[in-house]
TIVEXTI-943880 format. One record per atom (N, C-alpha, C): residue number from 1; residue in one letter; atom name; z, x, y. Coordinates in steps of 0.2 Angstrom, whole numbers, m for minus. Atoms other than C-alpha are relative to their C-alpha. Example, Ala and Ser with C-alpha at 12.3 -4.5 7.8 and 13.67 -1.06 7.14 Angstrom:
BEGIN
<atom 1; 'a'; 'N'; <0; 4; m6>>
<atom 1; 'a'; 'CA'; <39; 62; m22>>
<atom 1; 'a'; 'C'; <0; 4; 6>>
<atom 2; 's'; 'N'; <m1; m4; m6>>
<atom 2; 's'; 'CA'; <36; 68; m5>>
<atom 2; 's'; 'C'; <3; m4; 5>>
// end
This chain:
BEGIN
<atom 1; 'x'; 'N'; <0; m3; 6>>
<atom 1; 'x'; 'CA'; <229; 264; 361>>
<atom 1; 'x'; 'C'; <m1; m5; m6>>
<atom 2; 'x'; 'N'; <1; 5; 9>>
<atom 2; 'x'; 'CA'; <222; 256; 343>>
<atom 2; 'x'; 'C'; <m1; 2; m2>>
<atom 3; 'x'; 'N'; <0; m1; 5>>
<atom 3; 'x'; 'CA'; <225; 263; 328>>
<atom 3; 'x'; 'C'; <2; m4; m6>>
<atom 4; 'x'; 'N'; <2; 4; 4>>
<atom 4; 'x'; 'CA'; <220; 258; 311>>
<atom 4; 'x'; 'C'; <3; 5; m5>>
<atom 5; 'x'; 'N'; <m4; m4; 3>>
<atom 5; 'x'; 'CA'; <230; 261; 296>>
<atom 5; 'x'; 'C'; <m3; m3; m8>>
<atom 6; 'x'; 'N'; <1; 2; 6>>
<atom 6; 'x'; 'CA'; <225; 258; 276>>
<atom 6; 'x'; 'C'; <4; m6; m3>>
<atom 7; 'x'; 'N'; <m5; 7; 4>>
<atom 7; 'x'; 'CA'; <240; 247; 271>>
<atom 7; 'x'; 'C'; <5; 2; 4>>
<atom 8; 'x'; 'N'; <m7; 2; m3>>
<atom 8; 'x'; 'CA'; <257; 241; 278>>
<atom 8; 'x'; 'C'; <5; 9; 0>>
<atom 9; 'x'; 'N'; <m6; m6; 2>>
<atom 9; 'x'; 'CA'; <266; 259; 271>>
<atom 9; 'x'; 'C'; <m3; 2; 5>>
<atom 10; 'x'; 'N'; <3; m3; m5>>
<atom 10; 'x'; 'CA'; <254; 269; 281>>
<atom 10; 'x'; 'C'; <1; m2; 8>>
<atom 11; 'x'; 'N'; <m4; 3; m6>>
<atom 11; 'x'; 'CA'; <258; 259; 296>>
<atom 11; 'x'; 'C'; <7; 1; 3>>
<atom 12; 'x'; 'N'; <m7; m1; 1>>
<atom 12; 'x'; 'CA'; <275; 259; 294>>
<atom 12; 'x'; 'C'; <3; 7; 3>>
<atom 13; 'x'; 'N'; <0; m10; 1>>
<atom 13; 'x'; 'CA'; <276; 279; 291>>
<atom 13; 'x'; 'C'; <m2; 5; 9>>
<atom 14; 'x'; 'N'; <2; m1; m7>>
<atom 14; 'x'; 'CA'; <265; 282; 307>>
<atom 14; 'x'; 'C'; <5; m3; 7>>
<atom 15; 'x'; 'N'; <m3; 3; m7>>
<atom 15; 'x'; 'CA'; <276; 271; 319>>
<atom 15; 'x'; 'C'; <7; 4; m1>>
<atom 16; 'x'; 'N'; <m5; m4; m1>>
<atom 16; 'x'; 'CA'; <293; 279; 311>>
<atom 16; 'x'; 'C'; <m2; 7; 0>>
<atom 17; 'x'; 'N'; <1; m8; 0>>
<atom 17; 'x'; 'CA'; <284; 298; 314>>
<atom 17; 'x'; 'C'; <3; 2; 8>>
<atom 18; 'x'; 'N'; <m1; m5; m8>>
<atom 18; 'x'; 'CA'; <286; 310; 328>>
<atom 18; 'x'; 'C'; <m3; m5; 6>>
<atom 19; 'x'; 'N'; <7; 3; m5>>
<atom 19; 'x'; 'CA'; <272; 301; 337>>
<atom 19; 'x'; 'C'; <4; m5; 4>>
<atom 20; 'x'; 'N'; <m2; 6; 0>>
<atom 20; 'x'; 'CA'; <280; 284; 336>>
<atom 20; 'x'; 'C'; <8; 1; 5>>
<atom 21; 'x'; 'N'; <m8; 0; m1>>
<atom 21; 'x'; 'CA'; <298; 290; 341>>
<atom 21; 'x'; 'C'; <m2; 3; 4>>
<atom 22; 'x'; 'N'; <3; m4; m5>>
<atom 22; 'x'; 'CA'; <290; 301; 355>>
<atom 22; 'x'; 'C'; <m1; m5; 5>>
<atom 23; 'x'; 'N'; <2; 5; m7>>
<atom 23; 'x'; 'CA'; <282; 287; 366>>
<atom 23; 'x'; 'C'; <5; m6; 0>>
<atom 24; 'x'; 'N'; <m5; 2; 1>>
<atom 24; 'x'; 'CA'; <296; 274; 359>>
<atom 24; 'x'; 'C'; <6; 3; 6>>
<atom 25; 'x'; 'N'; <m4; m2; m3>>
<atom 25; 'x'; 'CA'; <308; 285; 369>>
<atom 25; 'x'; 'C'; <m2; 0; 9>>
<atom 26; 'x'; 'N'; <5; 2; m7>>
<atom 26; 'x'; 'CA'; <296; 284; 384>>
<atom 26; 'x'; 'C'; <m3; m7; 3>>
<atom 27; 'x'; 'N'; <2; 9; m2>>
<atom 27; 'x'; 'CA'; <294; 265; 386>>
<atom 27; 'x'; 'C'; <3; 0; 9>>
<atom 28; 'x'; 'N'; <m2; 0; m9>>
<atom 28; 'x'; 'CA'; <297; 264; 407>>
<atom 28; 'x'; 'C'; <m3; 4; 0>>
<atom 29; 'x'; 'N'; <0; m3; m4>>
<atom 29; 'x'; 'CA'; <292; 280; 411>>
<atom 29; 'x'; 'C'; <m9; 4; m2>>
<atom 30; 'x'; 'N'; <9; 0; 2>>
<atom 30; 'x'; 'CA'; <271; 283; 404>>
<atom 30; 'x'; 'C'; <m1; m7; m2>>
<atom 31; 'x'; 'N'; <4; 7; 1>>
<atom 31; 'x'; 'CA'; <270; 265; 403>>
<atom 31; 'x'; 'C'; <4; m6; m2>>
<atom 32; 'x'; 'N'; <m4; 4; m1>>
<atom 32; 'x'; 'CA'; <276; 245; 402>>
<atom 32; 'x'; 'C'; <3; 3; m7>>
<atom 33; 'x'; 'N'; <m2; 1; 6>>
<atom 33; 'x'; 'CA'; <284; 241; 387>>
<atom 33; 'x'; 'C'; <m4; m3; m6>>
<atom 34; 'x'; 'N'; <6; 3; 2>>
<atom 34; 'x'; 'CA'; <272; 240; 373>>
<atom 34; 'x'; 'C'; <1; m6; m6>>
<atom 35; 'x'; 'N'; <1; 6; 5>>
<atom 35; 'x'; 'CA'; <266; 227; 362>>
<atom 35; 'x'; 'C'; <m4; 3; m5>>
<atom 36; 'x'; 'N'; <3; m2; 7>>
<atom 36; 'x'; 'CA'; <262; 230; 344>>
<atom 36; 'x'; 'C'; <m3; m8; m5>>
<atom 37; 'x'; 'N'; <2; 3; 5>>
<atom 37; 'x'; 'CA'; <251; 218; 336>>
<atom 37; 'x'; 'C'; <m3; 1; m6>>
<atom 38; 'x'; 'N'; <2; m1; 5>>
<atom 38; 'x'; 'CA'; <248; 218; 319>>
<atom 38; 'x'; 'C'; <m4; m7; m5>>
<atom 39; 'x'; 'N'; <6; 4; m1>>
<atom 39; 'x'; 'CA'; <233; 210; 312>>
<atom 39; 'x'; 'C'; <m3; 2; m8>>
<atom 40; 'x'; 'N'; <4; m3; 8>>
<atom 40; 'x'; 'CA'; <221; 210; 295>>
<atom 40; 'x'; 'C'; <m6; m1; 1>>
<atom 41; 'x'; 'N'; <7; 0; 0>>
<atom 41; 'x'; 'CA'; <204; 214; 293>>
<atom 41; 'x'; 'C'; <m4; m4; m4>>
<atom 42; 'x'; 'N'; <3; 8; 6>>
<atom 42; 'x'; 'CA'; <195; 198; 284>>
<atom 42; 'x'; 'C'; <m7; 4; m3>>
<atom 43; 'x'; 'N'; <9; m1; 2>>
<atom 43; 'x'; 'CA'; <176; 206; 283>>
<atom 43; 'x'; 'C'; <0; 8; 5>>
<atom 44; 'x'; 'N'; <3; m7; m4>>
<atom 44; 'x'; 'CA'; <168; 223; 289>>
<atom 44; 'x'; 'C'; <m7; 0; 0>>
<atom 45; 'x'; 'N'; <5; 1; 1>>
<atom 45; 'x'; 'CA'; <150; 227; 291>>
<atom 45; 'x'; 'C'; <m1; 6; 2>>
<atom 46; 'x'; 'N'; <2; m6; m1>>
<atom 46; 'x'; 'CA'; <144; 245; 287>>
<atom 46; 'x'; 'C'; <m8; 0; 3>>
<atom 47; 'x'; 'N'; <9; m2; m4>>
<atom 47; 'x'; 'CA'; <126; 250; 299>>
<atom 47; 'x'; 'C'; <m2; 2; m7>>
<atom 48; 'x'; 'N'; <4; 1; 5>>
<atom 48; 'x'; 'CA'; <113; 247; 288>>
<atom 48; 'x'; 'C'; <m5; 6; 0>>
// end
C-alpha cells in the first residue's frame, strides 16, 4: 500500500480514521506487522 498525503495533518487524520484503525486491528491476520515510513518529496517533474 502507498499513500500520499499533502502535509503531516492529513497524514495524521488518515492513519487515526476508520481505514487506519481497521487494518491496525488486523496486524497478524491479513498480513506481517506493518512498517510506516514517512518520507518528503524534495523535487517532482510534471509530463511535459
Amino acid at each position: 500500500m502507498f499513500d500520499v498525503f499533502s502535509d503531516d495533518t492529513a497524514r495524521d487524520a488518515h492513519l487515526a480514521g476508520g481505514v487506519g484503525q481497521a487494518l491496525g486491528s488486523n496486524t497478524g491476520v491479513l498480513f506481517s506487522e506493518p512498517s510506516i515510513e514517512m518520507i518528503d518529496v524534495l523535487a517532482d517533474k510534471l509530463p511535459g
